[in-house]
N, C-alpha and C positions, 0 to 999 in steps of 0.2 A: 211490506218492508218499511222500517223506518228511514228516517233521513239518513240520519246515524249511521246504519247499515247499509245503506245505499251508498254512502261516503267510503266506507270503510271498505265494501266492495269494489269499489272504483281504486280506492289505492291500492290494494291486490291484485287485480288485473295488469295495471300498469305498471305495477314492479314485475309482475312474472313477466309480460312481453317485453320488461325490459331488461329481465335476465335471458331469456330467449333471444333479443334481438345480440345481447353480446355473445352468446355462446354461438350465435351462428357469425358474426366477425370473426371468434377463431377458427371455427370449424370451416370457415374461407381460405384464413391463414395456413390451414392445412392442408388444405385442399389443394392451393396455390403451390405453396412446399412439396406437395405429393408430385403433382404434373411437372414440376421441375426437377425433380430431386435427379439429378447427377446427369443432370443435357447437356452440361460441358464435356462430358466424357465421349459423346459423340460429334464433338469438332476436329477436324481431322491430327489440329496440333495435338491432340488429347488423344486419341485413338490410336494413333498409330503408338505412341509408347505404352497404351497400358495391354496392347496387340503383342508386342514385344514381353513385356513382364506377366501377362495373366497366369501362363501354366505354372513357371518357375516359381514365381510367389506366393500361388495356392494351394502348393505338393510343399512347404515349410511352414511350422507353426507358426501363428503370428509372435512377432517379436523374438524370433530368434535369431541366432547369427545368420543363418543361411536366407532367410528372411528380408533380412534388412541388408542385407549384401544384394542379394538379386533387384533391391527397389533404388540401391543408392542410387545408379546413374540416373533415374529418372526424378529425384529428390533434387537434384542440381540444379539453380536456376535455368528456367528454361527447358525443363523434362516435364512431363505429363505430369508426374503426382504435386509437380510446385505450379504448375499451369493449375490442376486440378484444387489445390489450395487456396491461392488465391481467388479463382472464380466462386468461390463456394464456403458462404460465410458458417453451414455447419460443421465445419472443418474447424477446430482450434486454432491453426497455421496460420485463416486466414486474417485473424485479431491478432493486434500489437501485443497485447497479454491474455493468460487463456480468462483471468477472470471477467473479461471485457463481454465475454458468450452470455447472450441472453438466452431465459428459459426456452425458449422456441426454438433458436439452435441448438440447446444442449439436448433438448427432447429430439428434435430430429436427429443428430448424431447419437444417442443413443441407438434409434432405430435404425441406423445405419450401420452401427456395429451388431445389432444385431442379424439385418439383412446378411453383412458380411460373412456374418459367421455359419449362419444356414444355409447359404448359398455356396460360399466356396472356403471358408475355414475348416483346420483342421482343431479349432477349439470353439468350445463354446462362447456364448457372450460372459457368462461368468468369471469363463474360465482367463478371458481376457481383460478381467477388470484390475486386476492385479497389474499387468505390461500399462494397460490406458495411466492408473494411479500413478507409477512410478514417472511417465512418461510426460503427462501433462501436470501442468501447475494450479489445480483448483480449488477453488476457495471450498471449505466446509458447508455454506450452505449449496453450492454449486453439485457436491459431491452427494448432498442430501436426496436432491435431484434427479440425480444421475441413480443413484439407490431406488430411489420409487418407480422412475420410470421402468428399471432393469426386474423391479419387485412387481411392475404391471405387466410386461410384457412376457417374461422368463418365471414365473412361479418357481418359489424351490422346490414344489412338492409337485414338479414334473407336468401341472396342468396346464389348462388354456387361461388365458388374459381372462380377466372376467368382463363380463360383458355390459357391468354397470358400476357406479361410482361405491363410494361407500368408506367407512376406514379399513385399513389393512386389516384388524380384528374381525371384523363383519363380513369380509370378502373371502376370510380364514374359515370362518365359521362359516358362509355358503356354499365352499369348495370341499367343505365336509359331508353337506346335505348329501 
């Protein structure tokens, strides 16, 4: 090998571990998010009001009257779901404006409405994006976000997340393979 390509080899190496080295910072970040993601819910101040609202809340559609009725008292300062806002920056509530949400919490609260909705919704994550839009105040590119993430994890065409990067065209066309 020449010098040249010996040089040339070495800057390739050291960009790829050094896109490795930042992909695994986020996939920390994730990681971190993962093992945390809703441990406030288990402080007693938390628990005991979301003990009180689970069944009622999850037997009404999200965002309907009956809904949003059964959660008001615990919306109150000082109820569970405003305890549970605050402590918890993927939460909209918990920023002075929603557009203040960085990509990291807007990806985790997607996956949180989607958790939501598989777990104990009587709607889909789709089906809820309509109540979130109306609901929150997000910027267009915010919303852009919110779109991909929902177009990664929920397929329109009923399959599984795909299991590698790629554009949405590409991941269309593997999901057809």
């Amino acid at each position: 090998m020449s010098s040249d390509e010996l040089k040339a080899l070495a800057t390739i190496m050291r960009h790829r571990d050094t896109v490795r080295l930042n992909i695994q910072r986020l996939t920390q970040e994730l990681d971190r998010r993962a093992l945390g993601h809703d441990l406030s819910k288990l402080a007693l101040d938390e628990l005991e009001g979301f003990v009180r609202i689970n069944e009622t809340a999850r037997t009404h559609p999200y965002g309907s009257v009956e809904y949003e009725t059964s959660l008001a008292s615990e919306k109150r300062p000082g109820g569970c779901i405003a305890l549970h806002f605050r402590r918890n920056s993927h939460h909209p509530e918990f920023h002075a404006l929603d557009h203040e949400m960085g990509f990291l919490d807007i990806i985790e609260m997607v996956l949180d409405w989607k958790a939501a909705a598989d777990t104990y919704g009587t709607n889909t994550l789709r089906e809820s994006l309509p109540v979130n839009r109306e609901r929150f105040r997000f910027t267009a590119p915010q919303w852009w976000l919110i779109e991909q993430v929902v177009n990664w994890i929920e397929p329109e065409s009923g399959g599984t997340p795909p299991e590698s990067g790629g554009t949405p065209s590409e991941r269309e066309d593997e999901h057809e393979r």
